[in-house]
N, C-alpha and C positions, 0 to 999 in steps of 0.2 A: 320596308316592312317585310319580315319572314314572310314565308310560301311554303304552306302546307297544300298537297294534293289528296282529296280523299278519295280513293278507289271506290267510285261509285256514280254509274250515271242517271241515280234517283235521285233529280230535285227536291226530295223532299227529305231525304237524308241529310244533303247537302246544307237546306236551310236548317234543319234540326241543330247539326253540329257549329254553322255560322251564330245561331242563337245562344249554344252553349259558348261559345267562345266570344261572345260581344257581352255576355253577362257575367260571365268572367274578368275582364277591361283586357285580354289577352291581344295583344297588335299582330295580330297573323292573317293575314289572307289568304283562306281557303279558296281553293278550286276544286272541280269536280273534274271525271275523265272528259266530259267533253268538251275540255280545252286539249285534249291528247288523243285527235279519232285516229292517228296512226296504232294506238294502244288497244291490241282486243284481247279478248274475254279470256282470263286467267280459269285454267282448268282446275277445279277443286277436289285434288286429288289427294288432299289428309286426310287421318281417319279421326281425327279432333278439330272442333270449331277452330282450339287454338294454330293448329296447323296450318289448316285452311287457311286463319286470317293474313298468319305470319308469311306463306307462300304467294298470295294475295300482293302487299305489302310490299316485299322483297322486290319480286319484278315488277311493279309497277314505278316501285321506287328507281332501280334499277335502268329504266326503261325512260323514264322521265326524267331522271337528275335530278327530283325535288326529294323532302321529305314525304310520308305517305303512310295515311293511315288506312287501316283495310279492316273488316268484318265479317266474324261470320256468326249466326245466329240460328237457332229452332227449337222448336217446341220437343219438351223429354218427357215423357209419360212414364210414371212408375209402372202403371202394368204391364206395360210393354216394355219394361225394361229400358227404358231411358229411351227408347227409340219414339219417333223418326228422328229425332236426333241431328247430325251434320245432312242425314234424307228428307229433309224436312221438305224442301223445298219441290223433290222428286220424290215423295214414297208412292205415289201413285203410277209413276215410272217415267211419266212426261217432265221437262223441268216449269215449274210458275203456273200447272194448274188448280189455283185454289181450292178452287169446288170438288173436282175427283180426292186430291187429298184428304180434303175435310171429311167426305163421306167415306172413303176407304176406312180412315182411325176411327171414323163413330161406329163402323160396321165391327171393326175389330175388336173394340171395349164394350161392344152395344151389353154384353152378359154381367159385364162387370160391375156392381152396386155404386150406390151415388157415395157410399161414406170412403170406396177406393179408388178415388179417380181423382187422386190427385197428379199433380204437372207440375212444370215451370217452364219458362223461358228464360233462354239462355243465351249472350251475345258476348264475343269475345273480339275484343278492338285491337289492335296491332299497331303497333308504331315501327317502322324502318327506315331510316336513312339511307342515303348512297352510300356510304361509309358502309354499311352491315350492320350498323347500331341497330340493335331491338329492344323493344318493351310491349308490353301487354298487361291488359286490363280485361276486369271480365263484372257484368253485372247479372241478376238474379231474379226473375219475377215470381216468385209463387203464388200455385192457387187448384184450380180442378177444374176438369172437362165438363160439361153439363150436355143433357143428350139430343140435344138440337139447337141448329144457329139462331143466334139471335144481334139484331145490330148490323149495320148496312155500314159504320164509319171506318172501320179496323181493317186488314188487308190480311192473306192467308185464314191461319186458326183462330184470329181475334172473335170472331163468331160463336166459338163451343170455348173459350177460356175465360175463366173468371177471377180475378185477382184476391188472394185473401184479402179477407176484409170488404171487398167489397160485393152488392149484388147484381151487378152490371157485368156484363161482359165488356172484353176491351174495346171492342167495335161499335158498344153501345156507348162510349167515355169520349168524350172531346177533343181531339187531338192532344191540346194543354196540358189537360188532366192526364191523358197518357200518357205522354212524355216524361210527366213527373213520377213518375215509379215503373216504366217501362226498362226490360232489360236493356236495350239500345240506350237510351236516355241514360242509364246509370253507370252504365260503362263508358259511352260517350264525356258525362261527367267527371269518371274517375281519370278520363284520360287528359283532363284539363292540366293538373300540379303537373303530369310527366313532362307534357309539353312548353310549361313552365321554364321547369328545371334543363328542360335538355335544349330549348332556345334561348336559356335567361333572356326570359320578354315577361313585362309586367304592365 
């Protein structure tokens, strides 16, 4: 069976993508980094998701000798000019603290009207081989900022975002239900035919 590695030591990443790829009938076996603890933390030093991902990707592929897929993902706010953007994760300046982030961007829209606060989420998958072969995929979430959290399930902005179309926030949605129209989930999806075609495995 192929062996795909995903550059990520979220279990819960890892299961997302073994989901998408067993509903798929794809014969791959993913792993995550922590079957590679010699392997540490890729510095995210593009100034595009896609960058990020591809650099991600490269060295870990790179590093581990497997194929490897890599991600990079955040919330883009029109008023802000598409930011936080690839800072999504530090715009409050620390990396991974959700709650200061969260409150810094509601502090900084807080003027802004409920009919201009729209957003999306954005997630950009990378594929690289040892070889140097690359491909990328990218998926889309649209929707708007609302002006306080709401939803304990979601992780980061899932709390202040709300998907068109729906009235819930993503934090307030059930994993399931997120995944199915979440940018990760739809990128992670589109990345199914690539890897298809570049393992012929069906």
């Amino acid at each position: 069976m192929t062996k795909l590695l995903l550059a990520t030591r979220n279990q819960g990443k890892i299961v997302e993508l073994r989901r998408i790829l067993e509903e798929a009938a794809l014969s791959i076996e993913l792993v995550g980094l922590e079957a590679f603890p010699e392997i540490g933390d890729v510095a995210e030093t593009g100034l595009t998701f896609a960058e990020n991902a591809l650099l991600k990707a490269h060295t870990v592929a790179r590093q581990s000798g497997l194929p490897c897929v890599a991600d990079d993902s955040g919330l883009c706010v029109d008023a802000l000019n598409g930011m936080p953007g690839i800072f999504s994760a530090r715009w409050s300046g620390g990396h991974g603290d959700d709650k200061a982030n969260l409150d810094l961007l509601l502090a900084q829209i807080n003027d802004v009207p409920d009919d201009r606060r729209q957003a999306h989420f954005a997630c950009v998958a990378a594929l690289a081989l040892p070889s140097g072969e690359e491909r990328v995929v990218e998926g889309v979430m649209h929707g708007h900022v609302i002006r306080a959290p709401r939803g304990t399930m979601g992780f980061g902005y899932d709390p202040i975002f709300v998907p068109d179309g729906e009235t819930r926030t993503t934090a307030e949605m059930p994993p399931a239900e997120k995944d199915a129209i979440s940018h990760r989930g739809i990128s992670m999806r589109a990345m199914v035919p690539v890897l298809a075609e570049v393992f012929s495995v069906s």
